[in-house]
C-alpha positions in Angstrom: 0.0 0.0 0.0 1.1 3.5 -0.3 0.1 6.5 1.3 -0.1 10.0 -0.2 1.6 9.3 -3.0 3.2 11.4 -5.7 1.9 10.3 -9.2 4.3 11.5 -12.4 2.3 12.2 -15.4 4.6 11.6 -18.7 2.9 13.8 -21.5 4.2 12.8 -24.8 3.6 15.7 -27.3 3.4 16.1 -31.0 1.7 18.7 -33.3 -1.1 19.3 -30.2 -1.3 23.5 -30.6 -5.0 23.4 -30.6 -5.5 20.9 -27.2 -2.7 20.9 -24.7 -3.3 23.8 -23.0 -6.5 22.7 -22.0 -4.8 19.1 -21.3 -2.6 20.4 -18.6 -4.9 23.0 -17.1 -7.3 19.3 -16.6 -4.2 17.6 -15.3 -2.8 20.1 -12.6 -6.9 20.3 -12.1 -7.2 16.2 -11.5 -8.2 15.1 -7.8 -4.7 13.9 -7.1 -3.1 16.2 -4.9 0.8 15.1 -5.5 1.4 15.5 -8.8 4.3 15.6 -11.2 4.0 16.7 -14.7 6.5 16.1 -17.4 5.8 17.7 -20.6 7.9 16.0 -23.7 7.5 17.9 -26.6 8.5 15.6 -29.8 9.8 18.4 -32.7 6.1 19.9 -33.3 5.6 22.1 -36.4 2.7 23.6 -35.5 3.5 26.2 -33.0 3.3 23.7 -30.6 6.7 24.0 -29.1 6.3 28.3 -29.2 3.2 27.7 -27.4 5.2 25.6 -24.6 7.9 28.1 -24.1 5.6 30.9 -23.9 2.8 30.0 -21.6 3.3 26.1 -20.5 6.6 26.1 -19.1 5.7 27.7 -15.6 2.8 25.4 -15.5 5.0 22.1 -15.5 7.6 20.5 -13.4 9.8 19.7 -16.4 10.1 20.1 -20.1 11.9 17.8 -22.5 12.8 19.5 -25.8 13.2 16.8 -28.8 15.2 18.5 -31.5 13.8 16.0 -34.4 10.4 13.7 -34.6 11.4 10.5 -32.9 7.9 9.0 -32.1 5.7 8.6 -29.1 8.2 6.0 -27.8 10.6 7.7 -27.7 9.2 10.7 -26.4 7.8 8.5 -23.3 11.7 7.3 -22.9 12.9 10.7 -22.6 9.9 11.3 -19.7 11.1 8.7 -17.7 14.2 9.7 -16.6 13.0 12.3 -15.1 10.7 10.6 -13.4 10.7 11.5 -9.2 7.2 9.8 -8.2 6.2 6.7 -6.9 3.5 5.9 -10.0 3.8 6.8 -13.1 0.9 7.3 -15.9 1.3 7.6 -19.6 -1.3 10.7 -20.7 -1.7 11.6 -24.4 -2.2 15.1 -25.2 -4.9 15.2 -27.2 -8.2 15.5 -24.8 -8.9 12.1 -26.1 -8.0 10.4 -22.2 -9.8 12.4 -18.7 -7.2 13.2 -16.1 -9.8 13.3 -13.9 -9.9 9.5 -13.4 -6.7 9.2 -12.3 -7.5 8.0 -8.4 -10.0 5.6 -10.5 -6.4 4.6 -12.8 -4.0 4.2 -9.8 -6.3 3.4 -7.1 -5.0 -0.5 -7.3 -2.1 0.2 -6.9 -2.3 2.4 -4.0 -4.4 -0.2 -2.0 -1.2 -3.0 -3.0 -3.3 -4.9 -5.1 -1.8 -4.0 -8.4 1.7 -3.3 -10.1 0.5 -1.7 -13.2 -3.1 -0.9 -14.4 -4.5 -0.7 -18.1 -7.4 2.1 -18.5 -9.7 0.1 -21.1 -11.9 2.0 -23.0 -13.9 -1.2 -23.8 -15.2 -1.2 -20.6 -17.0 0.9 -17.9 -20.1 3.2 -17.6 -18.5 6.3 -18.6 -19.2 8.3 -22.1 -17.5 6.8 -25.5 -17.5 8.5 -28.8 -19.3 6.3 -31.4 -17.1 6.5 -34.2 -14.2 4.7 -36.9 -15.7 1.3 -36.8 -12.5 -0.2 -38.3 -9.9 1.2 -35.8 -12.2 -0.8 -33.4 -11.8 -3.9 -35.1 -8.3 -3.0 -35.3 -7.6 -2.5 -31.7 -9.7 -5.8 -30.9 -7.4 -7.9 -33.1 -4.1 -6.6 -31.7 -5.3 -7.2 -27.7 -6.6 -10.7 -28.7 -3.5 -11.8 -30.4 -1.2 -9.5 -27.9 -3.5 -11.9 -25.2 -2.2 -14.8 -26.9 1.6 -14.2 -26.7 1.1 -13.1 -22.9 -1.3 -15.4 -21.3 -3.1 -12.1 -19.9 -6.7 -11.2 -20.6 -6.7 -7.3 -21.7 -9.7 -5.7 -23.5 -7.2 -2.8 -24.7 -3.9 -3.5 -25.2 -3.2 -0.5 -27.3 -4.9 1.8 -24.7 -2.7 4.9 -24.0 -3.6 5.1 -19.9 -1.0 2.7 -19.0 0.2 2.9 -15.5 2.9 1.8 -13.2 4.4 1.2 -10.1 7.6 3.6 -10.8 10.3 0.5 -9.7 8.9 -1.5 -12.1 8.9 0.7 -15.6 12.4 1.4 -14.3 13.4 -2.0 -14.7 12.0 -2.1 -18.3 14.1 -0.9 -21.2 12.2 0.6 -24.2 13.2 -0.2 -27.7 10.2 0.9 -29.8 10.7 4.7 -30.6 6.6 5.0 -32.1 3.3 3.3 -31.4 4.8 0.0 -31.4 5.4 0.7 -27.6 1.8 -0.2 -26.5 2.7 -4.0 -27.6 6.2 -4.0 -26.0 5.4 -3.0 -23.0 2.8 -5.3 -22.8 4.8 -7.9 -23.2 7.8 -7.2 -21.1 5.1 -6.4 -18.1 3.8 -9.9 -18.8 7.5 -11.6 -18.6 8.2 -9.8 -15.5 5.0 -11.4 -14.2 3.5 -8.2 -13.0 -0.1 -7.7 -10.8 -2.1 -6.1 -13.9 -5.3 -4.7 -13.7 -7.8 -3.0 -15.9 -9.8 -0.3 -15.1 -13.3 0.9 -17.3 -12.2 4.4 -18.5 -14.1 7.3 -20.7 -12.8 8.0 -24.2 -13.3 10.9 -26.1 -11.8 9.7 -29.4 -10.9 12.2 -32.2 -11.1 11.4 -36.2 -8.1 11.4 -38.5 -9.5 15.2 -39.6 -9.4 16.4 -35.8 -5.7 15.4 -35.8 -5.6 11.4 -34.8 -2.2 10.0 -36.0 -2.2 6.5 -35.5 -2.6 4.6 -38.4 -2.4 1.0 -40.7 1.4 0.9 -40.9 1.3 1.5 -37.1 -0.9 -1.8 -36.9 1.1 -3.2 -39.1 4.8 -2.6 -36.7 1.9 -3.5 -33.5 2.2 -7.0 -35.2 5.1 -7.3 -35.2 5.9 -5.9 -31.9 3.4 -8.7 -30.6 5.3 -11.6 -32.0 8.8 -10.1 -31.7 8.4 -9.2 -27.5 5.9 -12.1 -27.2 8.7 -14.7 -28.3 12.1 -13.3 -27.5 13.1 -12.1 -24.1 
């Protein structure tokens, strides 16, 4: 169990001018009270990065400056080792994920029970956008056969609220440099024969017009990812 914890929030960033403002005002906003936020902001073109410097810096504990487009692996690498609290979530900044479920999100692992805990957006009473059928299918496909490589029984795999005990991401090392991190992870939790849990989460999914990035070549290196972690230590 542990008591008043400090929960690090690792905010990877890329091309996200129009939405992170508002994600970090909900985020310093969220009912935990100990919170570190670490802002990584992955080469955006968008005025993204003069938005940061201008108005987001003061509002964050640290900033991480990529100086080319490595991917959202990468950027969550860079996050980590600056990492101070004793859990760690993974937050998207795209007002897709609510920060204000995190004592939902970590609550198992503040009562012991847990190591890490998957958000699924499959799951819960809270509201879902109704939209992009396919990416559905998609993400259904990758958990069952990710499920199969790991002996656990996810609903979303590929969700982006992943979140962690902050011993035990330490003692994983992250290869995959863009989405292909959801998969590896997975697996390496699953080898190190982690408590997991999975929590019913909201989603307020965006379309490809409203600036989604994810797409089939992504699925494609997930597959991959799935065999390559699910096989090889």
């Amino acid at each position: 169990m542990i008591s008043d914890p400090t929960l690090s929030v690792v905010i990877p960033c890329y091309n996200e001018r129009d939405t992170l403002a508002d994600l970090i005002r909900r985020v310093r906003e969220s009912p935990v009270p100990r919170k570190q936020l670490i802002l990584v902001d992955d080469c955006s073109t968008d005025g993204t990065t003069a938005l940061i410097r201008a108005e987001i810096e003061a509002l964050v504990d640290r900033v991480v400056y990529h100086e080319r487009n490595r991917g959202k692996g990468a950027a969550i690498r860079s996050g980590l080792e600056h990492v101070t609290g004793d859990i760690v979530v993974i937050q998207d900044a795209d007002l897709e994920y609510d920060p204000g479920e995190y004592p939902k999100l970590i609550g198992p692992i503040v009562e012991g029970k847990a190591d890490v805990v998957y958000g699924s957006r499959f799951t819960g009473e809270g509201p879902h956008r109704v939209h992009l059928f396919w990416h559905y299918v998609g993400n259904r496909i990758l958990t069952l056969l990710s499920n199969v490589f790991t002996n656990l029984n996810l609903t979303d795999m590929e969700t982006c609220y992943k979140v962690f005990r902050t011993e035990v991401i330490r003692s994983i090392r992250i290869r995959q440099n863009r989405f292909g991190i959801e998969p590896e992870l997975t697996a390496k939790v699953a080898r190190l024969k982690c408590r997991v849990y999975e929590v019913g989460i909201s989603y307020y999914g965006r379309s490809y017009e409203e600036g989604k990035k994810i797409g089939w070549r992504d699925g494609v290196k997930a597959l991959y990812c799935i065999v390559r972690y699910g096989l090889f230590p």
